[in-house]
N, C-alpha and C positions, 0 to 999 in steps of 0.2 A: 672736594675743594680744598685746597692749600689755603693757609694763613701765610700771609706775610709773617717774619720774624717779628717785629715789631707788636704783633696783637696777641704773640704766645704769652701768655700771663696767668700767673697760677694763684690761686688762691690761697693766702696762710690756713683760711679752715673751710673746712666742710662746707657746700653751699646747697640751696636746692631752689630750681630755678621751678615758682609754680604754676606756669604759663607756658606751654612751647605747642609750637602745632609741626608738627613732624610727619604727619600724617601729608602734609603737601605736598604736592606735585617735584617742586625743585629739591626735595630729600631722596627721590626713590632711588636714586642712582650712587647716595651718598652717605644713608644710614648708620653705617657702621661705623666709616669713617668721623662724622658727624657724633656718635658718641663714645669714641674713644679719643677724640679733639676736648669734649666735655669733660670727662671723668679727669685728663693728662691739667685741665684748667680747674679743677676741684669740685666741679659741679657732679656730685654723688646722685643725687636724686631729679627725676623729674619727672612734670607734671603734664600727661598730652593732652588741651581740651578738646572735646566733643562739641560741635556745635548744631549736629542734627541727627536723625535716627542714625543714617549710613555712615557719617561722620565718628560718630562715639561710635560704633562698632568697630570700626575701623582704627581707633584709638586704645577699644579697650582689645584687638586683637597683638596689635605692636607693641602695647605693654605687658601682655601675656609671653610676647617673645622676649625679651630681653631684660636682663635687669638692672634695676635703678631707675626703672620706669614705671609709672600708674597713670591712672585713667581718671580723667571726669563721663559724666553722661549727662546729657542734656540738650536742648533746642534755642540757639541764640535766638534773639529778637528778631533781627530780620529775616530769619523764616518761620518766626509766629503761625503765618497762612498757614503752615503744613500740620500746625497741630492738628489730630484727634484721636481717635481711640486706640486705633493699631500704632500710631506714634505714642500713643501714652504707655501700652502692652510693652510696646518694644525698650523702651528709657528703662520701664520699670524692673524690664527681666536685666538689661546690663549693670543698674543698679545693686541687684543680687552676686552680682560676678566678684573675686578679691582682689582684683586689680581696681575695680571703681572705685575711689576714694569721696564723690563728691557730685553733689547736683548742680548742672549746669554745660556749658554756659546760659547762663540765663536771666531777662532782666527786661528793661527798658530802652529803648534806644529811637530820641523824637529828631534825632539829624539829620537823616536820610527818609524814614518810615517805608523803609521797603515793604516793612508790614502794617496796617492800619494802626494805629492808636490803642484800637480795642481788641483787634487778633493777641497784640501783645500783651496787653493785659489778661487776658484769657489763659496764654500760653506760661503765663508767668506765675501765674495763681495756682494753675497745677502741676506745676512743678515745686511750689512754696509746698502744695499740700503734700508731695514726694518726698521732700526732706523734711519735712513733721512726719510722714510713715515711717522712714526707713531708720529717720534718726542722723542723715550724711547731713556733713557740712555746705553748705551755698558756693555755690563759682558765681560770682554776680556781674554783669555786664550794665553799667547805665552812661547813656552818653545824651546827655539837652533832656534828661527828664530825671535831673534831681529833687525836685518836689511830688510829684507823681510816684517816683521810687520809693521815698520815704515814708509815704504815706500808707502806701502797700507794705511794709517792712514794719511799722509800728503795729498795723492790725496784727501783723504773724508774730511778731517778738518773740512770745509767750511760750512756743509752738515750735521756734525751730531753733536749732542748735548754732553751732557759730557759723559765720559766712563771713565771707572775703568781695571786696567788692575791688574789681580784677582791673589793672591798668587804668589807675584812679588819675585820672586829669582835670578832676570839678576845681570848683572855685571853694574857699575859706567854707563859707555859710554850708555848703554842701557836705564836706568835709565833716566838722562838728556834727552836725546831724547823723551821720554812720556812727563817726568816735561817741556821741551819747548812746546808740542802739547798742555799742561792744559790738562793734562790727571791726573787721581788720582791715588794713588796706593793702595793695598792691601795685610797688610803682615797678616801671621799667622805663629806657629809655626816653621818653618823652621828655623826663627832666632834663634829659643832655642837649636837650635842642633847646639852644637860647631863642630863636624865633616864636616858640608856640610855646614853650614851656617854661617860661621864666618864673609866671606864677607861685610851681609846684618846687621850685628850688630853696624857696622860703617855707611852700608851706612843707615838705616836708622832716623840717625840722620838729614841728609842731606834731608832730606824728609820734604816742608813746611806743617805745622801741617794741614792746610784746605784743603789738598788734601792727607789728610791718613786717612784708614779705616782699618778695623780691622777685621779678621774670622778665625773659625778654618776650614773651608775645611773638620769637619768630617765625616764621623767617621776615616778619614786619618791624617795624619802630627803629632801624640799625642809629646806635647812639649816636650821636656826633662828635663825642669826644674819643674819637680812635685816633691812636697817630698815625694809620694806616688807612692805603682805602682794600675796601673789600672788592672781590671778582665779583661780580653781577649783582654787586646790592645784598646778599643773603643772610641775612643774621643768622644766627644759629646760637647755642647753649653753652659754647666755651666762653661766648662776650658776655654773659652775665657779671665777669667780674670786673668790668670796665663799667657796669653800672654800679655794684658792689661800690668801687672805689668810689666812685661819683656822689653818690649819697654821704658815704664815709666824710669827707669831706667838707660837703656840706652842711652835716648834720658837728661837727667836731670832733668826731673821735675817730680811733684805728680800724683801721679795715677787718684785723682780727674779733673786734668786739661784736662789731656791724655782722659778719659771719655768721659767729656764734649765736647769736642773738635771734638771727633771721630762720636761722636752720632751725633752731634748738623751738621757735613759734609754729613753723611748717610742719614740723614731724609731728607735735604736738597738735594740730589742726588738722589735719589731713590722718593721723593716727600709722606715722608710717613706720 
């Protein structure tokens, strides 16, 4: 896929985008190209989530190919239903792998409930009890069950190490609740949309800088502050720095500070 001239844009420093799904259908044709679009826009590192057995395998194989890429492992909430034991065997062995950096995706999610209430609490609890084993960081997914989540999260505290609570679009209340746990967060895109995201424009100011990390979530969420339109809608890993800026911005200071800052938390969290 071509960029318009308009959305080449490189970043002053180092970026590392820790959310991308590349593993997608609309990548297979475009891979390479796809990360060497990343790397030419400063995005050095990145992060592919896993969101089910076949999923993270398939994650932690494409990170295994190429470099400046790593892996999560884990089962999102809406296929909770598929946890059990050979799904547990299987997370656990990718877990062992050096490309896996991290448990997840994994979490809460009462929007949709593609999976019951209770599947997902199930599926969430052991995978909590995976990242107290192994010692990995959390990839955290919550969407309409920030009380529920926190509550689960406060019992584990003790037990698991830091976690990221990924493509964060809660409200204030929600918000504080993770920053008291020393939990980190993760915005992307969402703040560039003045319709749905205005909330998180403000609060991410409120957001201390060593616990903000930065993703697009794509080929999903594409910012709306591009001055370009994209071919077929596809986000990908070089626009990270159009969120970059976007934050930068918002929050008051240079887009090199925001970089450094974000990177210098991720490698640090992720142990890259």
């Amino acid at each position: 896929m071509l960029l318009a001239p308009e959305l080449r844009f490189a970043s002053p420093s180092a970026l590392v985008d820790i959310g991308v799904n590349l593993t997608h259908e609309s990548y297979a044709r475009d891979i390479e190209g796809t990360l060497l679009r990343a790397r030419a826009a400063g995005v050095s590192q990145q992060i592919l989530t896993g969101t089910s057995l076949d999923g993270s395998r398939e994650a932690q194989a494409l990170a295994a190919r190429y470099r400046g890429l790593s892996a999560t492992a884990g089962v999102h909430p809406h296929d909770a239903s598929q946890w059990n034991d050979g799904v547990e065997r299987g997370i656990r062995e990718l877990l062992a792998q050096p490309e896996v950096v991290a448990v997840g995706e994994c979490g809460l999610d009462f929007n949709r409930n593609f999976s019951t209430p209770a599947e997902q609490a199930r599926a969430f609890e052991a995978q909590l009890t995976l990242a107290a084993e192994t010692g990995l960081p959390l990839f955290l997914h919550e969407r309409d069950a920030g009380r529920q989540m926190l509550e689960m999260l406060k019992h584990w505290r003790d037990d698991i190490g830091h976690a990221v609570v990924h493509c964060f679009t809660g409200e204030r209340e929600t918000l504080y609740g993770y920053l008291d746990l020393d939990l980190h967060i993760g915005l992307t895109g969402w703040l560039c949309d003045e319709r749905r995201g205005e909330h998180l424009r403000s609060l991410c100011r409120e957001i201390p800088l060593e616990r903000l990390m930065l993703e697009t979530d794509c080929p999903y969420l594409v910012p709306r502050n591009l001055p370009a339109k994209l071919k077929g809608r596809r986000h990908e890993p070089s626009l990270l720095v159009w969120i970059m800026a976007e934050v930068a911005a918002l929050r008051g200071i240079g887009m090199e500070e925001l970089a450094e800052a974000t990177t210098a938390t991720a490698t640090r969290f992720f142990r890259l």
